[in-house]
N, CA, C and O atoms as a Tinker XYZ file with bonds, in Angstrom:
   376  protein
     1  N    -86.556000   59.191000   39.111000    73     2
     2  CA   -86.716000   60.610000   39.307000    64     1     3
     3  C    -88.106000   60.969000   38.819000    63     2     4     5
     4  O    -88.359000   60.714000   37.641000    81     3
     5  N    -88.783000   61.376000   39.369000    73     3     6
     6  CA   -90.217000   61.643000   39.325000    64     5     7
     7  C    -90.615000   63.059000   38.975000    63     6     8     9
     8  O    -90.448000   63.947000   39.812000    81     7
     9  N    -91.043000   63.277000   37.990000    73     7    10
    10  CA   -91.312000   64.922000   37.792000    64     9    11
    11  C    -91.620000   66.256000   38.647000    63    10    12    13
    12  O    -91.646000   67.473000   38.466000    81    11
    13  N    -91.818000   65.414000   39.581000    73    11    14
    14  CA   -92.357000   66.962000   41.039000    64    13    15
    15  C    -90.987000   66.842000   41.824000    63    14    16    17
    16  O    -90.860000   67.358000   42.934000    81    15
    17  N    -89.817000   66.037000   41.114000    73    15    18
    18  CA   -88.621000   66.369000   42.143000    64    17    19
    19  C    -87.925000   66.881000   41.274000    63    18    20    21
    20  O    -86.775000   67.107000   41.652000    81    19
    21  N    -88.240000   67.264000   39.874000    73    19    22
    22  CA   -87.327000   67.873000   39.109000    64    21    23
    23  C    -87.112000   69.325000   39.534000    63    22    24    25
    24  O    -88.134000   69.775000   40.050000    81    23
    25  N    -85.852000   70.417000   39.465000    73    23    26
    26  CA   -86.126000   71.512000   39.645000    64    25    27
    27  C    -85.954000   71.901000   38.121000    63    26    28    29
    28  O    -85.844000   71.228000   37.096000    81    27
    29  N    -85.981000   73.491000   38.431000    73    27    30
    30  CA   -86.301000   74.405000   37.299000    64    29    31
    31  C    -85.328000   74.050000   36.547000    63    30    32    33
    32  O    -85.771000   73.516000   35.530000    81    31
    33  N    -83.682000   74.117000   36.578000    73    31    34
    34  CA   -83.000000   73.800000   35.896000    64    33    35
    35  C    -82.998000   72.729000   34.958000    63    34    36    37
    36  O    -82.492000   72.877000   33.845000    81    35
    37  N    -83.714000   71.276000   35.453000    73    35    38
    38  CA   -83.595000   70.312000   34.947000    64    37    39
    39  C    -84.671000   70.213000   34.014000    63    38    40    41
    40  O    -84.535000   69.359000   33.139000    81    39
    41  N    -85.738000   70.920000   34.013000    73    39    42
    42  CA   -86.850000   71.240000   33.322000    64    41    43
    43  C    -86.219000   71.933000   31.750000    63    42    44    45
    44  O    -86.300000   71.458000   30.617000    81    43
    45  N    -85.639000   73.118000   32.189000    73    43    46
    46  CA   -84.873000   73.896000   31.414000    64    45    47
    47  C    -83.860000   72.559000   30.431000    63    46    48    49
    48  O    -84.144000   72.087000   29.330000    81    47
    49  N    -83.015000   72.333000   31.057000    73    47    50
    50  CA   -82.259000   71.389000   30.178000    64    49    51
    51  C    -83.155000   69.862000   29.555000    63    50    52    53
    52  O    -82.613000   68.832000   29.157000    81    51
    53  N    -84.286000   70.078000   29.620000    73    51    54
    54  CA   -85.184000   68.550000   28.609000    64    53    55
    55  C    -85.030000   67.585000   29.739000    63    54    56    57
    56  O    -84.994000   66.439000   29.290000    81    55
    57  N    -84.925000   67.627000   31.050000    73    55    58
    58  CA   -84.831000   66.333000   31.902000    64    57    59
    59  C    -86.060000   65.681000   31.610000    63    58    60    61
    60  O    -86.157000   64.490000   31.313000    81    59
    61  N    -87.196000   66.667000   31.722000    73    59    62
    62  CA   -88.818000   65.826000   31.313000    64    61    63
    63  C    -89.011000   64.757000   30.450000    63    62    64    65
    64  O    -89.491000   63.634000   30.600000    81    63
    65  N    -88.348000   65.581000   29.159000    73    63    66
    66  CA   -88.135000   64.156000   28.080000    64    65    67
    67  C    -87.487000   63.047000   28.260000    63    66    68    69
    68  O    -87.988000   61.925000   28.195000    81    67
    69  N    -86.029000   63.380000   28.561000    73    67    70
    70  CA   -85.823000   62.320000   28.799000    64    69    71
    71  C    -86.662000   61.267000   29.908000    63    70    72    73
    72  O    -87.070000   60.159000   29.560000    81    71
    73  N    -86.766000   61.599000   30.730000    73    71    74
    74  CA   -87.643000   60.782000   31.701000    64    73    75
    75  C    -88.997000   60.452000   31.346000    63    74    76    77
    76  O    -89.634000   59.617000   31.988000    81    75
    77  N    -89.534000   61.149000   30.222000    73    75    78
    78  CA   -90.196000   60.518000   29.288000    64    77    79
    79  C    -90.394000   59.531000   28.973000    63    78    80    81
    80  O    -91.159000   58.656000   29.380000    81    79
    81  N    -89.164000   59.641000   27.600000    73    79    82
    82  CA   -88.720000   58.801000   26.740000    64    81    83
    83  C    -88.633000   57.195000   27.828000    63    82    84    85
    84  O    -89.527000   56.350000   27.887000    81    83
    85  N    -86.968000   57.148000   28.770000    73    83    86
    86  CA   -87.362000   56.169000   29.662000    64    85    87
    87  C    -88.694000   55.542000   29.962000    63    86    88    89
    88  O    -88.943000   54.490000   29.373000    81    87
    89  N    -89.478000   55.975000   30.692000    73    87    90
    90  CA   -90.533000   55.320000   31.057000    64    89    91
    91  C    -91.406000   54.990000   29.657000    63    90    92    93
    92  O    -92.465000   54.390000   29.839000    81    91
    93  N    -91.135000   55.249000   28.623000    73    91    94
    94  CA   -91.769000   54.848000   27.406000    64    93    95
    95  C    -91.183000   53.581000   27.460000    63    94    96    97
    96  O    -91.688000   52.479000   27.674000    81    95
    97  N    -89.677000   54.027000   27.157000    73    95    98
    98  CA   -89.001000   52.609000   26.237000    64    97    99
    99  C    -89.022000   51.756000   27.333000    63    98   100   101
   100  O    -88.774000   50.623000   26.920000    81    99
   101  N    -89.248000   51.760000   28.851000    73    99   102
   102  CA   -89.427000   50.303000   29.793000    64   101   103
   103  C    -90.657000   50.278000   29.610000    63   102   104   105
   104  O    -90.932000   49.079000   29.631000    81   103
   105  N    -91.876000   51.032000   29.388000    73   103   106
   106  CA   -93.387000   50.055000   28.992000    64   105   107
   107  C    -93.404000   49.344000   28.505000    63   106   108   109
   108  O    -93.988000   48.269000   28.639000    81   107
   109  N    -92.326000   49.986000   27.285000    73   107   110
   110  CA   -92.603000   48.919000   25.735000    64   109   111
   111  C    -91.662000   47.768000   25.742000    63   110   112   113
   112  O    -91.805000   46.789000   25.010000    81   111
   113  N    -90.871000   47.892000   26.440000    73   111   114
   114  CA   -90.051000   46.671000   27.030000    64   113   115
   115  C    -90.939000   45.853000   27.832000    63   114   116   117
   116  O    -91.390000   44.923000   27.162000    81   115
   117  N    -91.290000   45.868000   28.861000    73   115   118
   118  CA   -91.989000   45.192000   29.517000    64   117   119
   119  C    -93.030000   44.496000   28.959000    63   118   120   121
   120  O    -93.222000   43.287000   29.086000    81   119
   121  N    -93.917000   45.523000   28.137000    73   119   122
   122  CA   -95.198000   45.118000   27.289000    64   121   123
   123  C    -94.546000   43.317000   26.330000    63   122   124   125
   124  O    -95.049000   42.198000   26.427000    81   123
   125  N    -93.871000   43.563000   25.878000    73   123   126
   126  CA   -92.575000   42.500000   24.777000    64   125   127
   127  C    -92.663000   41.713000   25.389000    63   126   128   129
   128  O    -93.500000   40.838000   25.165000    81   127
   129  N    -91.661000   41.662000   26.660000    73   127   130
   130  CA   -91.239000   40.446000   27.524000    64   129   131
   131  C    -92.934000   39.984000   28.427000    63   130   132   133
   132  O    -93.092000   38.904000   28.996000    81   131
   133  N    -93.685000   40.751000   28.373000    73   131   134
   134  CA   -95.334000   39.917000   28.804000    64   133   135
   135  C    -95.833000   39.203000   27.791000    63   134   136   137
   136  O    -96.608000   38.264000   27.975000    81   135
   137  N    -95.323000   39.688000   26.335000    73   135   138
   138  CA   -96.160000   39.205000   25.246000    64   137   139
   139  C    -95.219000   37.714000   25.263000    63   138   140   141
   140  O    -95.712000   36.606000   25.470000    81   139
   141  N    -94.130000   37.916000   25.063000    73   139   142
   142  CA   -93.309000   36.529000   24.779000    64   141   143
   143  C    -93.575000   35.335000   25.895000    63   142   144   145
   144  O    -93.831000   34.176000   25.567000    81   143
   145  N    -93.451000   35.904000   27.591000    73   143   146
   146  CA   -93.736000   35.191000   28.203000    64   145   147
   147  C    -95.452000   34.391000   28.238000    63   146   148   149
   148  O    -95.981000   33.400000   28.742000    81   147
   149  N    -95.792000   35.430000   27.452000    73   147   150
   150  CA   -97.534000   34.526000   27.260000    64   149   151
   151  C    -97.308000   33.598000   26.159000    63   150   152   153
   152  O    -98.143000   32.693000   26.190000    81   151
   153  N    -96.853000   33.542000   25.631000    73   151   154
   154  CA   -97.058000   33.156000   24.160000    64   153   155
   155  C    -96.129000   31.483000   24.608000    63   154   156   157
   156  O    -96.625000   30.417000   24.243000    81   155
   157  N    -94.919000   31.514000   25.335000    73   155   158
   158  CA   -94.380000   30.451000   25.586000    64   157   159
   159  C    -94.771000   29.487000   26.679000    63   158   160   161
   160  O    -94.485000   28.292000   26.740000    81   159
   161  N    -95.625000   30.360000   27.715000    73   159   162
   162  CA   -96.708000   30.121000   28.989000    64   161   163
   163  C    -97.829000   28.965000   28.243000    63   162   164   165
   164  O    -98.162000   27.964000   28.877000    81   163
   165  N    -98.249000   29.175000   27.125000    73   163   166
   166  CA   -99.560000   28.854000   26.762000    64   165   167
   167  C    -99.116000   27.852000   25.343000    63   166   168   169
   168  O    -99.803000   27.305000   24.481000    81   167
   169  N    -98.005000   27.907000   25.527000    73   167   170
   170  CA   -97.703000   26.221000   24.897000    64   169   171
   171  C    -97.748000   26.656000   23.465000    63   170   172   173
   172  O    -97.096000   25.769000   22.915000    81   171
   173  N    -97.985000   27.179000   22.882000    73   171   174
   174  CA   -98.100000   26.951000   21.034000    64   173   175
   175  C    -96.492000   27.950000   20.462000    63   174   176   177
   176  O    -96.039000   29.034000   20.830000    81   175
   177  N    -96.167000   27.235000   19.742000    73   175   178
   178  CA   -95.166000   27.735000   19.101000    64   177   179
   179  C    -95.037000   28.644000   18.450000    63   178   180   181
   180  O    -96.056000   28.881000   17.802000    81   179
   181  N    -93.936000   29.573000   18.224000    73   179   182
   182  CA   -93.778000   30.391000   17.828000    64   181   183
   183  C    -93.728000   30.480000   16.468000    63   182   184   185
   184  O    -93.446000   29.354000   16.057000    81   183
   185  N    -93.860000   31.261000   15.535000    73   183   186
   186  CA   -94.226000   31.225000   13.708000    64   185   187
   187  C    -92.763000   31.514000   13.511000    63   186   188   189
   188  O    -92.141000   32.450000   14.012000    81   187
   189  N    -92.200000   30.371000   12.535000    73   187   190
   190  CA   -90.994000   31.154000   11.911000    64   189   191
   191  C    -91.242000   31.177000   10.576000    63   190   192   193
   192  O    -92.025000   30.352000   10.104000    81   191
   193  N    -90.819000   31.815000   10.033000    73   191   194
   194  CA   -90.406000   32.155000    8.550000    64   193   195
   195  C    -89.081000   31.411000    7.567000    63   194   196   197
   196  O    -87.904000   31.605000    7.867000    81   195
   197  N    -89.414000   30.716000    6.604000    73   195   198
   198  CA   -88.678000   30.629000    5.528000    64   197   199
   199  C    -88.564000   31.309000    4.770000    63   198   200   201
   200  O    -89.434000   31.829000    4.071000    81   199
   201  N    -86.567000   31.550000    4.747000    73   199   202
   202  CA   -86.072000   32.520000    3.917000    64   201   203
   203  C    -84.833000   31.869000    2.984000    63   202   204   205
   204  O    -83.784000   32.380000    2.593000    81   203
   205  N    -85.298000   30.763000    2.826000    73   203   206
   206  CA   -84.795000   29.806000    2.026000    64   205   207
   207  C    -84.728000   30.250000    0.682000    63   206   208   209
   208  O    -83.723000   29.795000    0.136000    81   207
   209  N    -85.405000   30.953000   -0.045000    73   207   210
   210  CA   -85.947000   31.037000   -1.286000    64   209   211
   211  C    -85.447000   32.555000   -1.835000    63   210   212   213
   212  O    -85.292000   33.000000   -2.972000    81   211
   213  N    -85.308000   33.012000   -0.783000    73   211   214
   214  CA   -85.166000   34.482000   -0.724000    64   213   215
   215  C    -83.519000   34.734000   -0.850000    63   214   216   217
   216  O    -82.699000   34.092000   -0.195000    81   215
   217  N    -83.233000   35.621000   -1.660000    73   215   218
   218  CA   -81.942000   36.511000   -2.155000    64   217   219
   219  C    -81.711000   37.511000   -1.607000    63   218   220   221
   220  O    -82.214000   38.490000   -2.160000    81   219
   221  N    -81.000000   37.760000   -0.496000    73   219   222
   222  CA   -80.346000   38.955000   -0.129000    64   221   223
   223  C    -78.810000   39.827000   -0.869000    63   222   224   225
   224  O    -78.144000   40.794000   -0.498000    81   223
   225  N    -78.743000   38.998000   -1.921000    73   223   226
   226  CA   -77.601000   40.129000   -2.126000    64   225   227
   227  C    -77.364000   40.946000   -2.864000    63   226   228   229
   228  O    -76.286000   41.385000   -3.264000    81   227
   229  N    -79.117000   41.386000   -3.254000    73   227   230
   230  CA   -79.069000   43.025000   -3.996000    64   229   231
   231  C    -78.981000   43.989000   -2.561000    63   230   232   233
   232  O    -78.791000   45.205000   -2.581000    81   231
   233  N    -79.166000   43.139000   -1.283000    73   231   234
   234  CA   -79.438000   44.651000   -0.328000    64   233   235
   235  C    -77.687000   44.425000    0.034000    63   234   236   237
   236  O    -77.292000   45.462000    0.567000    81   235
   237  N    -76.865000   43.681000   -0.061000    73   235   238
   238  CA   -75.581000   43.562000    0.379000    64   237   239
   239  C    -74.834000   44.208000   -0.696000    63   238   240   241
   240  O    -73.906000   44.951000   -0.374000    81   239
   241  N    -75.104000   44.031000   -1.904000    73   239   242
   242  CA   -74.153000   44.889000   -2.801000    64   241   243
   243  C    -74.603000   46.528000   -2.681000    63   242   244   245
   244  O    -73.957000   47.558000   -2.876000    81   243
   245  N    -75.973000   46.295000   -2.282000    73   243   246
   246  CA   -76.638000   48.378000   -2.352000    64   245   247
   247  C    -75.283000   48.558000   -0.752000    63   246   248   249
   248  O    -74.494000   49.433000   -1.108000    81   247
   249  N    -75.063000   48.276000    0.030000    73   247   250
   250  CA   -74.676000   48.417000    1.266000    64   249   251
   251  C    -73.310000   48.640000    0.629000    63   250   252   253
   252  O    -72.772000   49.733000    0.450000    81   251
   253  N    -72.765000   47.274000    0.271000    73   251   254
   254  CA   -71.143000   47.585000   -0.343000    64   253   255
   255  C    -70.699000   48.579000   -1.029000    63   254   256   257
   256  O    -69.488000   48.798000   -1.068000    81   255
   257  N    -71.785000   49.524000   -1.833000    73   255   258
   258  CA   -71.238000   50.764000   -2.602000    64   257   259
   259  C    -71.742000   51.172000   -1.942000    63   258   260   261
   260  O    -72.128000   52.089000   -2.667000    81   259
   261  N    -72.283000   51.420000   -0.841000    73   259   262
   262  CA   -72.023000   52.764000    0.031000    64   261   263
   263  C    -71.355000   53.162000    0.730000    63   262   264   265
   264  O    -71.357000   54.308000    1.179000    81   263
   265  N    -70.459000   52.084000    1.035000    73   263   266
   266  CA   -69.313000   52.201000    2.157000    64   265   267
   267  C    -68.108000   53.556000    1.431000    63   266   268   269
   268  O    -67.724000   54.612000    1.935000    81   267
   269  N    -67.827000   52.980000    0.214000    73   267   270
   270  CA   -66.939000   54.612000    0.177000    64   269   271
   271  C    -67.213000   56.481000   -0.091000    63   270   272   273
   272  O    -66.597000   57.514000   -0.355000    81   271
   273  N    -68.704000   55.918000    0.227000    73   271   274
   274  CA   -69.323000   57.246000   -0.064000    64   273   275
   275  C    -69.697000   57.896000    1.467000    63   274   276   277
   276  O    -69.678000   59.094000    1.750000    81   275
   277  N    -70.119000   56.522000    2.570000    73   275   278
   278  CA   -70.318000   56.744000    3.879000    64   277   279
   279  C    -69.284000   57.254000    4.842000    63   278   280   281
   280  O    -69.326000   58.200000    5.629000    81   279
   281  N    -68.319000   56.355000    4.566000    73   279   282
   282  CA   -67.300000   56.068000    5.354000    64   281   283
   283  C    -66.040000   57.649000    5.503000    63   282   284   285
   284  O    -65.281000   57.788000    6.463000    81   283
   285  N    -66.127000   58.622000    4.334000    73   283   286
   286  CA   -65.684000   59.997000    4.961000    64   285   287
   287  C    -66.228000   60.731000    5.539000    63   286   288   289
   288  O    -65.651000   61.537000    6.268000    81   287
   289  N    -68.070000   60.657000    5.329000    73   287   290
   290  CA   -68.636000   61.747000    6.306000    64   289   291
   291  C    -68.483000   61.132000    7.662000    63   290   292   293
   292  O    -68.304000   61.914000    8.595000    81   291
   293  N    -68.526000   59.888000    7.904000    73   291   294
   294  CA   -68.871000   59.319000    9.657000    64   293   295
   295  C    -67.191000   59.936000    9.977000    63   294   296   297
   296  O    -67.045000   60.505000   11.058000    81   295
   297  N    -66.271000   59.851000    9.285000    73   295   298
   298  CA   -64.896000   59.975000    9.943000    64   297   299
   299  C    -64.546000   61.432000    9.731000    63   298   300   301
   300  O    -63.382000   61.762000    9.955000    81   299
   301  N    -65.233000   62.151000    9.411000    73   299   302
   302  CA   -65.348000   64.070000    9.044000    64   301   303
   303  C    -66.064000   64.806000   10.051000    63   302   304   305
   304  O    -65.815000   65.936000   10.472000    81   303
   305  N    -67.626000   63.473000   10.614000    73   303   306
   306  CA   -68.396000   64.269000   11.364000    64   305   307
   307  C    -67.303000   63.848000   12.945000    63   306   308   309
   308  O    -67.142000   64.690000   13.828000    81   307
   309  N    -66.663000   62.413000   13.016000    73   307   310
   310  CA   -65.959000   62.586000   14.581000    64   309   311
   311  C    -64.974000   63.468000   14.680000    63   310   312   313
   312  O    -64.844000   63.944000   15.808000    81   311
   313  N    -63.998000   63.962000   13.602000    73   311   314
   314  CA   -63.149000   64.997000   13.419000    64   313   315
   315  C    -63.709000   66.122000   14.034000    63   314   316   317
   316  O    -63.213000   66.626000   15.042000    81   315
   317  N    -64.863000   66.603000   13.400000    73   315   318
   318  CA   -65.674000   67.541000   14.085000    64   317   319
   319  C    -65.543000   67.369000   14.891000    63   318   320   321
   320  O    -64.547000   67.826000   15.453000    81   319
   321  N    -66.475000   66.558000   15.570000    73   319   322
   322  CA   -66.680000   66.277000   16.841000    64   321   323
   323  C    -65.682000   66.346000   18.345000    63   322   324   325
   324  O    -65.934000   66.551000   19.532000    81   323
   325  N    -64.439000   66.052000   17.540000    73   323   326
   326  CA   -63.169000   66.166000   18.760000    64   325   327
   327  C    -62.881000   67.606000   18.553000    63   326   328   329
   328  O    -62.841000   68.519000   19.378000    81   327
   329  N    -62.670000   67.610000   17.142000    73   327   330
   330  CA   -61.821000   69.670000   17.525000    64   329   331
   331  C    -62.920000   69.951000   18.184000    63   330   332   333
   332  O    -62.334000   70.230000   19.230000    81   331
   333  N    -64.377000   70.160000   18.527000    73   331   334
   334  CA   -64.890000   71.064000   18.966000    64   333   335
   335  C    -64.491000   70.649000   20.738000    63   334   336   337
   336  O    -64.508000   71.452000   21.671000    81   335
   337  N    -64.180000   69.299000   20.808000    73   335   338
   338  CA   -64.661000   69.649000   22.444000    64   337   339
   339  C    -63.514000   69.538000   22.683000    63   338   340   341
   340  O    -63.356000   69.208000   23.858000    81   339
   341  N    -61.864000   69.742000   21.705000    73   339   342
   342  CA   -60.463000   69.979000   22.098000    64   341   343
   343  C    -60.787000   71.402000   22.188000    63   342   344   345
   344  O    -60.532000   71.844000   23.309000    81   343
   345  N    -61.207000   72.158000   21.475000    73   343   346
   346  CA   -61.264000   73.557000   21.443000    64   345   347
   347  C    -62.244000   74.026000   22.833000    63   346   348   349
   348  O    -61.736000   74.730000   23.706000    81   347
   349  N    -63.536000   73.609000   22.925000    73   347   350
   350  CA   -63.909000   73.606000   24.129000    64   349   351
   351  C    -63.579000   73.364000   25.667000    63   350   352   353
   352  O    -64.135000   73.989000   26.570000    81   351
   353  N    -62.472000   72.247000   25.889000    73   351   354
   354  CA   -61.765000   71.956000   27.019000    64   353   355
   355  C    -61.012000   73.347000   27.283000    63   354   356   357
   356  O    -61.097000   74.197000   28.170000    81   355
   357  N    -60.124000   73.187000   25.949000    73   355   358
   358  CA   -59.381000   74.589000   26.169000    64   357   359
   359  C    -59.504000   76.008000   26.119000    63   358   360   361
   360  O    -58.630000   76.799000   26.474000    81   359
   361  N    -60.908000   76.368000   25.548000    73   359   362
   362  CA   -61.101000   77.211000   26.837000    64   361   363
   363  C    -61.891000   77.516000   27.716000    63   362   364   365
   364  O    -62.116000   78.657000   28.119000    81   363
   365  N    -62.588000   76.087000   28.243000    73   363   366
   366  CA   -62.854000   75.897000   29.873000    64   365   367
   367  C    -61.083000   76.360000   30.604000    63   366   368   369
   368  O    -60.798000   77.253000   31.403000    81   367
   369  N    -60.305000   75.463000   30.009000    73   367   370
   370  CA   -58.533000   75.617000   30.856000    64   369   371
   371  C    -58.390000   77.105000   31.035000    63   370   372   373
   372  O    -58.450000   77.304000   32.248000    81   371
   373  N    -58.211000   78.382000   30.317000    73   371   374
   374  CA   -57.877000   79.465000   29.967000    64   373   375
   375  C    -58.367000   80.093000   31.163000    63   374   376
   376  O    -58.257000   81.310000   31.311000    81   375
């Protein structure tokens, strides 16, 4: 969808952005998959990292005490989230 076929409405509701955004995030996609395909094209290997040495489980225990502090707002905000569009269906119905 190309911006001179958008009408007014779709302008009005952010269609621009989004169609934006899209054609951003496939540049930068594309840009990636050119970089990788050069890089494996031209023979030299890729750099990995040793993480042999390295301790991850101060970031796994910070994660583990957050779960009961996280875990009522995510299940408070979908609560929200349904009464409003149970309440909304019904009264589209009405």
């Amino acid at each position: 969808m190309s911006e001179s076929n958008l009408t007014q409405t779709d302008v009005k509701a952010g269609k621009t952005k989004r169609y934006k955004l899209y054609v951003l995030t496939l540049t930068a996609a594309i840009t990636m998959m050119a970089m990788s395909v050069t890089v494996f094209a031209s023979g030299s290997s890729v750099p990995t990292i040793d993480l042999t040495g390295v301790n991850l489980n101060g970031i796994l225990d910070g994660v583990v005490a957050m779960i009961p502090q996280v875990m009522p707002v995510i299940v408070g905000f979908l609560a929200i989230r349904k009464g409003i569009s149970f309440l909304m269906s019904s009264l589209r119905g009405a």
